[in-house]
C-alpha positions in Angstrom: 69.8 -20.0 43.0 69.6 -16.3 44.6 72.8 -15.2 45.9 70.7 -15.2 49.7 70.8 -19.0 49.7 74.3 -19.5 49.0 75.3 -17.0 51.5 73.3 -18.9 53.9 74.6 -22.0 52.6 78.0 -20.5 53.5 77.2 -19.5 56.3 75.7 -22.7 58.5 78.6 -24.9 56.8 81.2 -22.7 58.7 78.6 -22.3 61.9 78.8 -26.7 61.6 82.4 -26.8 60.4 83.8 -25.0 63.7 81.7 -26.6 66.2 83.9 -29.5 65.9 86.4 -27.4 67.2 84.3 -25.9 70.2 83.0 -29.2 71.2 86.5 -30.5 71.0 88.2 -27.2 73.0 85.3 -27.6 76.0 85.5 -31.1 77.1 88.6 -31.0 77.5 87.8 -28.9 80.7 84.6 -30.3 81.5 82.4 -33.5 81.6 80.9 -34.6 78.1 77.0 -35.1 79.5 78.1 -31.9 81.8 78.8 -30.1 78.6 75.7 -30.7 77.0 73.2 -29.7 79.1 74.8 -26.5 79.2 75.4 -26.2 75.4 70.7 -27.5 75.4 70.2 -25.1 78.2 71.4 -22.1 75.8 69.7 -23.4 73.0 66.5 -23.9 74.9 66.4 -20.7 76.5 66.9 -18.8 72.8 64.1 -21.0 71.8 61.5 -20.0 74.8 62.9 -16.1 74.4 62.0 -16.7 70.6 58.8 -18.3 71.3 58.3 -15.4 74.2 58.5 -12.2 71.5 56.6 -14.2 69.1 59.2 -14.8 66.4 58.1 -18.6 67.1 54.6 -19.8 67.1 53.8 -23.3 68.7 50.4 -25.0 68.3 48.8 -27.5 70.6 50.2 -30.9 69.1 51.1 -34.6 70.2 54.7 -34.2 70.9 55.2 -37.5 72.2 54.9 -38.4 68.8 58.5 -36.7 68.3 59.9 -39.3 70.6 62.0 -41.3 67.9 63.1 -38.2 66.5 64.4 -36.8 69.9 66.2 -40.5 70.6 68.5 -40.3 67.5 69.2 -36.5 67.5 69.9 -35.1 70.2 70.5 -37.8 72.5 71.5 -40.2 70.6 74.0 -38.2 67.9 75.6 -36.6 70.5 76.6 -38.9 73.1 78.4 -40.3 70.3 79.7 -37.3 68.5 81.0 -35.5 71.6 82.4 -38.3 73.1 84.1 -40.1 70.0 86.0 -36.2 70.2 87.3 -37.6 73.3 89.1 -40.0 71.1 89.1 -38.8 67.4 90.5 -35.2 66.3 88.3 -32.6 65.3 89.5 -33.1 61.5 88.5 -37.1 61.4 85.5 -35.8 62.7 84.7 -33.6 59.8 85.4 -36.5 57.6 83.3 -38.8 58.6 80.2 -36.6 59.5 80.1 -35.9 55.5 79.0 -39.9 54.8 75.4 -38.6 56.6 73.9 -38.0 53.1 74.8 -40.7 51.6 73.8 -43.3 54.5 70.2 -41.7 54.2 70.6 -42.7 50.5 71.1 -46.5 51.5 68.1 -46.5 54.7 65.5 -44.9 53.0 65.2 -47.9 50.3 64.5 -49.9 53.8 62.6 -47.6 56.3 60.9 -44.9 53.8 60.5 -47.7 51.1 62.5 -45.5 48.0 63.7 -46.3 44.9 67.4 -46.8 44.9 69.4 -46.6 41.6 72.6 -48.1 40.3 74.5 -44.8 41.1 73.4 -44.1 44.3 75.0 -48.0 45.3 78.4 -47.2 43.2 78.4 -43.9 45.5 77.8 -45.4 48.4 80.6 -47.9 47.7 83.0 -45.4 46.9 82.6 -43.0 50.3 82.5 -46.3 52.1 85.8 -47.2 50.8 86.6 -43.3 51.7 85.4 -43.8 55.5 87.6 -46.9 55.2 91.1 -45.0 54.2 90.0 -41.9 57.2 89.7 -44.7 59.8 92.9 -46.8 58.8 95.0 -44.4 57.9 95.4 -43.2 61.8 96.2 -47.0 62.7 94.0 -49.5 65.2 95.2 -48.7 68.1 92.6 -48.5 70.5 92.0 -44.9 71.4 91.7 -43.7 67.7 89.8 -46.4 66.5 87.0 -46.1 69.8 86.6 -42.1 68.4 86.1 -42.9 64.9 84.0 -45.4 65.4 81.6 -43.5 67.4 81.4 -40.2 65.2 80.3 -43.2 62.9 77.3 -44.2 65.5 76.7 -40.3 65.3 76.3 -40.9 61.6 74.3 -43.6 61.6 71.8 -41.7 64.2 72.1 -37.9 62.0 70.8 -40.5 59.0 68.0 -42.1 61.2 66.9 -38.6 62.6 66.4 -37.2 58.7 64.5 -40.3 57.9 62.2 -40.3 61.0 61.6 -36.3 61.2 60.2 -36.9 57.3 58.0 -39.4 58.0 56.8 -37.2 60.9 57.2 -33.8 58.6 53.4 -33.8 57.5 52.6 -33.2 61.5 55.1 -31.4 62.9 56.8 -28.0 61.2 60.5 -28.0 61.8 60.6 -25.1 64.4 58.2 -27.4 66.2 60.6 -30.1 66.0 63.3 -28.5 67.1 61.8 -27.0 70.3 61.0 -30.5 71.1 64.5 -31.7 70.6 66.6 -28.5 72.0 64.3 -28.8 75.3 64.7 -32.7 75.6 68.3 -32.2 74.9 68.8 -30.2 77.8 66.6 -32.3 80.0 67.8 -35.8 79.0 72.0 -34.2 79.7 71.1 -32.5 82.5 69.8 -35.6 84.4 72.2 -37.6 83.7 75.1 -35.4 84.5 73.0 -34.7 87.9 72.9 -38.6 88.1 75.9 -39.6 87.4 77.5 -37.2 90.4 79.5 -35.6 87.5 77.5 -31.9 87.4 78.9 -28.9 88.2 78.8 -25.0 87.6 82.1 -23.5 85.6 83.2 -20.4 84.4 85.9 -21.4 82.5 86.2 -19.4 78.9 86.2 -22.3 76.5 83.3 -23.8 78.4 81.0 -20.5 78.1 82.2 -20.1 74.4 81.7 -23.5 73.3 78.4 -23.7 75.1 77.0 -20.2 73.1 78.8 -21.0 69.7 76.8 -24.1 69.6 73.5 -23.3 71.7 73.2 -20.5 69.9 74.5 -20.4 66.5 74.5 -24.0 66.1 71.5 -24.8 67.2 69.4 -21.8 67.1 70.9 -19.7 63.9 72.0 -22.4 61.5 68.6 -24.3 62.1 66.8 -21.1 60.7 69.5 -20.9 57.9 68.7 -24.6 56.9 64.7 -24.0 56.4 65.8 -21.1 54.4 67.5 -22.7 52.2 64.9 -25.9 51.9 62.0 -23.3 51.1 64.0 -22.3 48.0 66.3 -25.2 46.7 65.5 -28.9 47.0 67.5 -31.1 49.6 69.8 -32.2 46.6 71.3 -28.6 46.2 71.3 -27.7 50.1 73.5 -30.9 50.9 76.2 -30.0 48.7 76.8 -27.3 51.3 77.8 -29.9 53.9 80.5 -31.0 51.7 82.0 -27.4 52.7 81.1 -28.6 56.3 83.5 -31.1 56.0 86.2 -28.9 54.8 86.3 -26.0 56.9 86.6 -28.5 60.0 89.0 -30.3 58.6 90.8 -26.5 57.5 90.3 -25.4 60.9 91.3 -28.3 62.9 94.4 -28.1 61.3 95.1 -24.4 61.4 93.9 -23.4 64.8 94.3 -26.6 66.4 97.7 -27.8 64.9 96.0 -31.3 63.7 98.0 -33.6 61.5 95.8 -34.9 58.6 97.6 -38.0 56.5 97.5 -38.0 52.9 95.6 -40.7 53.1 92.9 -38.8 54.9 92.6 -36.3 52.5 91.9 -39.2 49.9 89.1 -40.5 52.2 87.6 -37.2 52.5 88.0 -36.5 48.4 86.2 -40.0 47.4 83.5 -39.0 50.3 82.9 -35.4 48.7 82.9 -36.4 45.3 80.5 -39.3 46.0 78.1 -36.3 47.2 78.8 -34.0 44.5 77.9 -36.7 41.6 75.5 -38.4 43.2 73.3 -35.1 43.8 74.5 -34.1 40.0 72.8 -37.5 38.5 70.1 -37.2 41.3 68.9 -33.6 40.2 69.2 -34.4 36.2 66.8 -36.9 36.8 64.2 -34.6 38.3 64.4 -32.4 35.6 
């Protein structure tokens, strides 16, 4: 593995890592749905400026047939993601986000119709039991419980989104795809912040910041990252890298935004991380 990939593997885990943090800083001054039509409107206008110098090339394609894709991520994923950070810190969040691989691992047997082995269930058991301590350990009252469990309907749609963009990867290239999605993003959050009488234009500093840092880098610069890294190490060796997701939110959640993380959490988080570790270990002995 060239030294390129891991510093791009570095690189979009701490681009993912923090935007936690700046989804978590900017609703707290503005409307979630307001939020993210501001954060799809960046992203879509990078996207058209990219597409404008040529840098992008789209072809004439069905792109209705992207429709299932576009339901689960954006829409989807992040009504539930940005507004279980209304509830849940931006740490939890980190946590939780990490058991996307491994629900992937226990659809696909279902909707893609793959093999599953004896590990990959033991694996799955064990970060389930991890999600398990994350969520308990903050208690059931009802505020924390509502967050955590909607970063885990964000979850479950991240792991429907994979499964559904690879059935539909033969058609569509992924800078196709995600032109489709950053542009329905912004339209599907725009309207219903319009709709809901809840739109309006700020200037406030976390607000801007939070709605570059992720329209941007986020969505624009780690997406480019990602296919990188998938042209020149299988999807085994690239998700390792969102184990260090996980960590640098949970890192920076802590630091910068004074979170308190139980010890209980941290064992959550381990069983998760080393769930995805071995299972990708076992996984990529047994293509060799």
């Amino acid at each position: 593995m060239n030294w390129k990939v891991y510093i791009s593997g570095v690189a979009v885990s701490a681009i993912f890592g923090l935007s936690f943090l700046f989804t978590k800083n900017s609703i707290q001054h503005i409307n979630v749905y307001t939020f993210l039509a501001y954060r799809f409107a960046v992203a879509s206008i990078v996207m058209l400026l990219l597409v404008g110098v040529g840098v992008i090339r789209l072809s004439k394609k069905p792109y209705w047939k992207l429709w299932k894709v576009a339901l689960f991520q954006p829409i989807l994923y992040f009504v539930f993601e940005t507004n279980g950070l209304r509830f849940a810190t931006s740490s939890e969040a980190g946590m939780l986000i990490a058991l996307i691989p491994i629900v992937i691992t226990v659809l696909s047997p279902l909707l893609l119709k793959e093999r599953i082995k004896w590990y990959q269930f033991l694996f799955a058991f064990l970060s389930f039991f991890g999600v398990f301590l994350i969520v308990a350990s903050g208690g059931f009252e009802q505020g924390a419980l509502v967050g955590k469990l909607l970063i885990l309907g964000a979850v479950l749609s991240a792991a429907l989104y994979n499964i559904f963009s690879r059935k539909l990867s033969a058609q569509f290239t992924p800078v196709e795809t995600t032109f489709f999605m950053m542009i329905t993003g912004f339209v599907f959050f725009f309207l219903v912040s319009i709709f809901t009488g809840q739109f309006k234009v700020t200037l406030h500093p976390a607000v801007i910041m939070g709605a570059l840092y992720l329209g941007v880098l986020s969505s624009t610069v780690a997406f480019f990252l990602v296919n990188f890294m998938l042209s020149k190490v299988p999807p085994t060796v690239s998700s390792l890298f969102s184990n260090l997701t996980t960590v640098i939110s949970v890192i920076a959640g802590s630091v910068i935004r004074h979170e308190k993380i139980a010890a209980l959490q941290i064992l959550g988080m381990v069983l998760i991380l080393v769930s995805l570790v071995a299972n990708s270990y076992l996984k990529s002995k047994e293509m060799h």
